[in-house]
C-alpha positions as a Markdown table, in Angstrom:
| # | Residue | x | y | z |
|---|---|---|---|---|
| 1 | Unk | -59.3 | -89.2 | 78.0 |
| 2 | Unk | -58.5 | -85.4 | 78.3 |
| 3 | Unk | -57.4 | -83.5 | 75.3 |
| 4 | Unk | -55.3 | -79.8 | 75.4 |
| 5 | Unk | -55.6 | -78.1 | 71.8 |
| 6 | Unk | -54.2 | -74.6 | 71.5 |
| 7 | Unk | -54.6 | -72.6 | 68.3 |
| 8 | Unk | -53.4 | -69.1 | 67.5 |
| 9 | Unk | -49.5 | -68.9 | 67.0 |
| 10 | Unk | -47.6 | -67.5 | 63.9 |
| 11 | Unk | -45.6 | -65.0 | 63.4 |
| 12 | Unk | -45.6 | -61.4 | 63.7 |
| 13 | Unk | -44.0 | -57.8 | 64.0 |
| 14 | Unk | -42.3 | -56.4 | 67.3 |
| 15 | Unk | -44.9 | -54.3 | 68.8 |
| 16 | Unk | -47.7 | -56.5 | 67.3 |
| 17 | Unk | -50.7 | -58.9 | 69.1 |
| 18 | Unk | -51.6 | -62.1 | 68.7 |
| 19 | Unk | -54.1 | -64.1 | 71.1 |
| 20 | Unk | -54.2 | -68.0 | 71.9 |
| 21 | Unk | -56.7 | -70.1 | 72.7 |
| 22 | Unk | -56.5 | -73.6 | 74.4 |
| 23 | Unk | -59.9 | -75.8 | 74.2 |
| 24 | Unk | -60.0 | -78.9 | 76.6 |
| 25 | Unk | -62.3 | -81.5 | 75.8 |
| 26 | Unk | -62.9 | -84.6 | 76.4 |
| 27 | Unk | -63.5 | -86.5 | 80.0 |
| 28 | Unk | -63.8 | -83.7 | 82.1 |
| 29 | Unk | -65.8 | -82.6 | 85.3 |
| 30 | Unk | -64.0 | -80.1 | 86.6 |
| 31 | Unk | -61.0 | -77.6 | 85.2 |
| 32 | Unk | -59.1 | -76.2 | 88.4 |
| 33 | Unk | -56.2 | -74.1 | 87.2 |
| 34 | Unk | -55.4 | -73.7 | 83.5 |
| 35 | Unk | -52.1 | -71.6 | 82.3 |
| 36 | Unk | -49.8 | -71.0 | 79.9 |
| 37 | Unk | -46.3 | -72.5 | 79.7 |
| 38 | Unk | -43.4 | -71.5 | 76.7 |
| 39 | Unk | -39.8 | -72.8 | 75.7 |
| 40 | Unk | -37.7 | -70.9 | 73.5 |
| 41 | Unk | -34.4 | -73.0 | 71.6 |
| 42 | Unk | -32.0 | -74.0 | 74.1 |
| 43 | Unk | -34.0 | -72.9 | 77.4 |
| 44 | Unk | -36.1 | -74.8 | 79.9 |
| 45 | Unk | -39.7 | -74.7 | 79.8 |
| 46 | Unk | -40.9 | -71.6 | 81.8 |
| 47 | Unk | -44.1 | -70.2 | 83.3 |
| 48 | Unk | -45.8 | -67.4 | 81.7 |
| 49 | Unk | -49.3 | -67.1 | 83.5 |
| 50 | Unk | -51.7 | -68.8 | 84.9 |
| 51 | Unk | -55.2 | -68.4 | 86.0 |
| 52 | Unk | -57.5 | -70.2 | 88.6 |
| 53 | Unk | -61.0 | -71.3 | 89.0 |
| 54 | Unk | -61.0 | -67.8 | 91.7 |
| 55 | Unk | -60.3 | -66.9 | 88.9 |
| 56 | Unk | -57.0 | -65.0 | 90.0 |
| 57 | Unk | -54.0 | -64.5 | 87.8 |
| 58 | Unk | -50.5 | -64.5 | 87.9 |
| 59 | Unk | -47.9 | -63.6 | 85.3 |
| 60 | Unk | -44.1 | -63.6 | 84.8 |
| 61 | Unk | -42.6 | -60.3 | 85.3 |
| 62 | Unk | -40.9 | -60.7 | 81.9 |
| 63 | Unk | -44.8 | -60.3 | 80.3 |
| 64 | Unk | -46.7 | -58.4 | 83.1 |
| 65 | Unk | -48.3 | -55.2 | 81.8 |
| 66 | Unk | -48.4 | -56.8 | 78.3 |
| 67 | Unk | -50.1 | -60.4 | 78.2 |
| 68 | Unk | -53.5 | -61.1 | 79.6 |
| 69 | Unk | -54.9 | -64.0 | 80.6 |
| 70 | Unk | -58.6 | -64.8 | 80.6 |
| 71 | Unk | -60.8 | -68.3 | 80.8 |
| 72 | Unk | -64.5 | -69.1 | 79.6 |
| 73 | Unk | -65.6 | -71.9 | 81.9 |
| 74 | Unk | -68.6 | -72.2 | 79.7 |
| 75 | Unk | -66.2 | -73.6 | 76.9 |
| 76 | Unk | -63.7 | -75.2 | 78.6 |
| 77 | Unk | -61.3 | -72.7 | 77.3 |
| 78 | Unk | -58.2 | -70.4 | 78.3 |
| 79 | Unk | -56.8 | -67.5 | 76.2 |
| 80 | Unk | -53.6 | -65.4 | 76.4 |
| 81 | Unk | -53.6 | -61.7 | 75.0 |
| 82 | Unk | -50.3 | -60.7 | 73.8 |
| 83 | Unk | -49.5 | -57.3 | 73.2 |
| 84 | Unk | -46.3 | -55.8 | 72.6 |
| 85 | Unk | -44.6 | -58.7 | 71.3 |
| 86 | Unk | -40.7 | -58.5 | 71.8 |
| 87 | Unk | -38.5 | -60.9 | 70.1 |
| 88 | Unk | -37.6 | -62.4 | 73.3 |
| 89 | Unk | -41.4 | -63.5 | 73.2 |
| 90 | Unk | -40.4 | -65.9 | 70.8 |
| 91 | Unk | -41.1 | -69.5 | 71.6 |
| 92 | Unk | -43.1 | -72.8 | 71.1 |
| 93 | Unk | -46.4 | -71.6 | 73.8 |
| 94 | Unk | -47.9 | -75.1 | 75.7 |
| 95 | Unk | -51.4 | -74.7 | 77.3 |
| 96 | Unk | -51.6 | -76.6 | 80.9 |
| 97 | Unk | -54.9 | -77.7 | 83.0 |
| 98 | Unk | -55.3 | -79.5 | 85.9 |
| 99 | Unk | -58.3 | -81.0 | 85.5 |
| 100 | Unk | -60.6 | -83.4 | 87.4 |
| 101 | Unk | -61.5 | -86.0 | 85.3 |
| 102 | Unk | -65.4 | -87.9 | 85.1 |
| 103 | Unk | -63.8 | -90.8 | 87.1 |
| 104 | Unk | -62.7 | -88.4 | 89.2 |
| 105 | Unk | -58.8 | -88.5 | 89.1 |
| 106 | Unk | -56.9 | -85.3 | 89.0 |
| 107 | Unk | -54.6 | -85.3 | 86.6 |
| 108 | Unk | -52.3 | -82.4 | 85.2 |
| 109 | Unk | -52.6 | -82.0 | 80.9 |
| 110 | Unk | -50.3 | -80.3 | 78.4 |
| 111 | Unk | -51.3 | -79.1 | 74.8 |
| 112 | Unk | -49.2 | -80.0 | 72.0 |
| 113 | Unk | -47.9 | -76.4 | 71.8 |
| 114 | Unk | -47.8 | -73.5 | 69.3 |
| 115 | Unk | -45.4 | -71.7 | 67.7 |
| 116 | Unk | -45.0 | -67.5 | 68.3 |
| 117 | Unk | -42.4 | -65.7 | 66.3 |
| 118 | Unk | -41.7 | -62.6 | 66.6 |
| 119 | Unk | -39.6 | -61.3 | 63.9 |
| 120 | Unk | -39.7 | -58.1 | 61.3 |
């Protein structure tokens, strides 16, 4: 049993920052890539970065230059920087791992998502 929890979201002023945080726990032996995933009303779910083991990174040009992505293997754990938040930012955020599990499947996980508003 693998568990995704993000924390972080609210809402905030164009131009502001907020940063996320997605913990996995639970029966895991190894974390390959973990990422960040968002779907705004009315729009498919789309990519916004994600991060490997390498670690390299990759980010949608719609948040390149303004979100960073970092990882702590220590604690199992992925964050997203945001800075410069648009309106357009706005959108329930889902954490996603691909983890290798203590019975050694490989499964892919999703958090239960977070909320980001942007708004004055």
């Amino acid at each position: 049993q693998v568990q995704l929890v993000e924390s972080g979201g609210g809402l905030v002023q164009p131009g502001g920052s907020l940063r996320l945080s997605c913990v996995a726990s639970g029966s895991i032996f190894s974390i390959y890539a973990m990422g960040w995933y968002r779907q705004a009303p009315g729009k498919q779910r789309e990519l916004v970065s994600v991060i490997t083991s390498g670690p390299s990174t990759n980010y949608a040009d719609s948040v390149k230059g303004r979100f960073t992505i970092s990882r702590d293997n220590a604690k199992n754990t992925v964050y997203l920087q945001m800075n410069s938040l648009k309106p357009e930012d706005t959108a329930v955020y889902y954490c996603n791992a691909d983890i290798r599990t203590t019975t050694m499947g490989r499964y892919n996980y999703w958090g239960q998502g977070t909320q980001v508003t942007v708004s004055s």
